[in-house]
C-alpha positions in Angstrom: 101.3 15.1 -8.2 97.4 16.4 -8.6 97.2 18.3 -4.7 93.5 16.6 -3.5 93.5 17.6 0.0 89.9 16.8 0.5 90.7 13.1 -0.4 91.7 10.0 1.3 94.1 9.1 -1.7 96.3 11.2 -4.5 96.1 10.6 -8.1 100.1 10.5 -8.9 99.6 10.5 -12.7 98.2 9.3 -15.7 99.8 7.6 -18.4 98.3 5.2 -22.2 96.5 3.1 -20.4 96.5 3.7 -16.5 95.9 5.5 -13.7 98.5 6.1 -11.0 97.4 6.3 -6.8 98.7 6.9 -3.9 96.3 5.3 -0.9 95.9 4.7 2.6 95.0 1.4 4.1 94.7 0.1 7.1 96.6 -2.8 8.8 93.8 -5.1 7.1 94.4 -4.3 4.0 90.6 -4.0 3.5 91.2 -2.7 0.4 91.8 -5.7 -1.1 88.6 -7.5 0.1 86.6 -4.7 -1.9 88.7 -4.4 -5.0 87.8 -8.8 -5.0 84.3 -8.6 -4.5 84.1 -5.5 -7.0 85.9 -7.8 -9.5 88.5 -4.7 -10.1 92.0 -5.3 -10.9 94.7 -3.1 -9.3 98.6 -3.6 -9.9 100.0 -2.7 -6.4 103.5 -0.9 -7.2 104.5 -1.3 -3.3 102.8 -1.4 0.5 105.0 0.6 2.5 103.8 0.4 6.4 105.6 1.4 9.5 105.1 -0.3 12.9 104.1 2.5 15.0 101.2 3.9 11.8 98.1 2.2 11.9 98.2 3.2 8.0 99.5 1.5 5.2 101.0 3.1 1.9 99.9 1.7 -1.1 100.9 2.5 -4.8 99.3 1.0 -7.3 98.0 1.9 -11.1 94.8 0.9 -12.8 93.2 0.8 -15.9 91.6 3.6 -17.3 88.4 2.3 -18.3 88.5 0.6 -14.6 88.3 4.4 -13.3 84.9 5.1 -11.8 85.1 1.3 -10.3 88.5 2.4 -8.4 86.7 5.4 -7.4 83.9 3.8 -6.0 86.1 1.1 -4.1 87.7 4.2 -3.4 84.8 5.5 -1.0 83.8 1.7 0.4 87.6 2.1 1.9 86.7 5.1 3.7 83.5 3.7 4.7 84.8 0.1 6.0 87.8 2.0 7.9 85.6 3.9 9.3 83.4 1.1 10.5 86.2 -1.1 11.4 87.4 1.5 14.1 89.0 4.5 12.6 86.6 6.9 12.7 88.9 9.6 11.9 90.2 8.0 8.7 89.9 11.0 6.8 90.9 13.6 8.8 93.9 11.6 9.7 94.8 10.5 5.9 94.1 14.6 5.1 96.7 15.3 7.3 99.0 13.1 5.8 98.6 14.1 2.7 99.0 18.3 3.9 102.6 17.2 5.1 103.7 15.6 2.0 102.6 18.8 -0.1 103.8 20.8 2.2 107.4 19.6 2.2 106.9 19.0 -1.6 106.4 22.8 -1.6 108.9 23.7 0.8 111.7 21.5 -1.5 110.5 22.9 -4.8 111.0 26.6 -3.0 114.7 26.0 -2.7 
């Protein structure tokens, strides 16, 4: 995993002909009102949500050529949570995203 601590998502990998992302959601799943009215494809890999997160976990790949699109629906996210009452969307996903490297570093150290 790419570290992107200034992000609101993590690029896992690439591979041929995709792109690989970890993102967060919200209970809403407004992510996939943009990615429709963008016309953008995404293959979700998995939603993983817990009851007492407002977030939810999503992994999902797409197209390379679809890049700059994802990117883009990538920023309407962070705009539309914040509008639809988190306005600490960022700093909360950014936090998130400090633990996991931070126990990815602290298992890769022993």
């Amino acid at each position: 995993m790419k570290e992107e601590t200034s992000k609101w998502y993590i690029m896992l990998k690439d591979s041929l002909f995709f792109k690989h992302f970890c993102f967060w959601d919200t209970h809403q799943m407004l992510s996939d009102r943009i990615f429709s009215d963008m016309g953008l494809r995404v293959w979700k890999r998995g939603e993983y949500v817990r009851d007492d997160d407002p977030w939810v976990v999503v992994i999902c790949k797409v197209r390379k050529r679809d890049f700059e699109r994802f990117m883009a629906a990538m920023r309407e996210l962070k705009n539309r949570a914040i509008l639809c009452g988190h306005p600490n969307y960022v700093e909360e996903v950014n936090g998130i995203i400090k633990q996991i490297f931070a126990a990815k570093a602290e298992l890769e150290g022993n």
